[in-house]
N, C-alpha and C positions, 0 to 999 in steps of 0.2 A: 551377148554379154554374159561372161560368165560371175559367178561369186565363190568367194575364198569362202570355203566351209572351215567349223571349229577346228578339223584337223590340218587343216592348212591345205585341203586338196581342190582342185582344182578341174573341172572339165572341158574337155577341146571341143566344143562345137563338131559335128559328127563333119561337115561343109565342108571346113576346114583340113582334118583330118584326113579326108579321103581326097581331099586336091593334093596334099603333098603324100601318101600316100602312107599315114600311121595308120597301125592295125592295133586292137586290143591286145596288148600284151608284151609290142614294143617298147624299148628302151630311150629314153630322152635326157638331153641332158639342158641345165639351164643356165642360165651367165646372165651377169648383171651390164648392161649396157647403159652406161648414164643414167636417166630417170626412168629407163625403159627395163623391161625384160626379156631375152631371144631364148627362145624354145627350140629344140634341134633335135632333128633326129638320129639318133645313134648310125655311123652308116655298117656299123654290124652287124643291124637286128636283120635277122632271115628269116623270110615268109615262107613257109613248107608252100610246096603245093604239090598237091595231091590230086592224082586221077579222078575224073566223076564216079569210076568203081570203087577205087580207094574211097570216097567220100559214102558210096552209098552202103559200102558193106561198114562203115563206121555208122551210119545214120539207123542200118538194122540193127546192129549190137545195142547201139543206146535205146531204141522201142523195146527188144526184147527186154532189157534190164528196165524199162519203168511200165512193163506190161507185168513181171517179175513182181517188181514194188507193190502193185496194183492190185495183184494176186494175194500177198502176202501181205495186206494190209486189215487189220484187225478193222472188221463193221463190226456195228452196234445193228442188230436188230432193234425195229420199234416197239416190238412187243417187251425186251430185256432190258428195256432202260427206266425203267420201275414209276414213270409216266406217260398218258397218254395224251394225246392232242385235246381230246374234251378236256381233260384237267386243268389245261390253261386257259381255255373261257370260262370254267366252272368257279374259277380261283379269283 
C-alpha cells in the first residue's frame, strides 16, 4: 500500500514496477477510470542499455570523481578544533 504524500506523489511499489517493466526515470501517464485510477506506461520511454564495459568504465569515472571529493574534502584535525575529548567529561 502506498500513501499520497503532501505533494501529491506517490510511490510504485518496487514489485510492481519491475513486473511491468518501469524503470526510475520513465514516463507515465495517468486517467481517471470511474472510482479507480489506471497508471500507464508511456510506450516511449527507452531504456539505454549499455555494454558491461560501457557500464564499468562509467562505474570508474564515478569512483574516481568521489575519490576526487574525498581528497578535496576539508578535515578538521583533532588537535585544531579548539576542544579536546577530556573537555567533554571535564564539562
Amino acid at each position: 500500500m502506498s500513501r499520497l504524500t503532501a505533494k501529491y506523489q506517490l510511490t510504485v511499489p518496487r514489485a510492481i514496477a519491475q513486473s511491468v517493466g518501469l524503470r526510475p526515470g520513465d514516463e507515465v501517464s495517468w486517467e481517471a477510470v470511474g472510482d479507480a485510477i489506471r497508471l500507464r506506461a508511456e510506450a516511449d520511454s527507452n531504456h539505454e542499455t549499455r555494454s558491461v564495459t560501457d557500464q564499468l568504465i562509467l562505474f570508474d569515472l564515478a569512483t574516481e570523481r568521489e575519490q576526487h571529493r574525498v581528497r578535496n574534502r576539508a578535515t578538521v584535525l583533532a588537535h585544531d578544533r579548539g576542544w579536546s575529548r577530556e573537555d567533554l567529561y571535564e564539562n
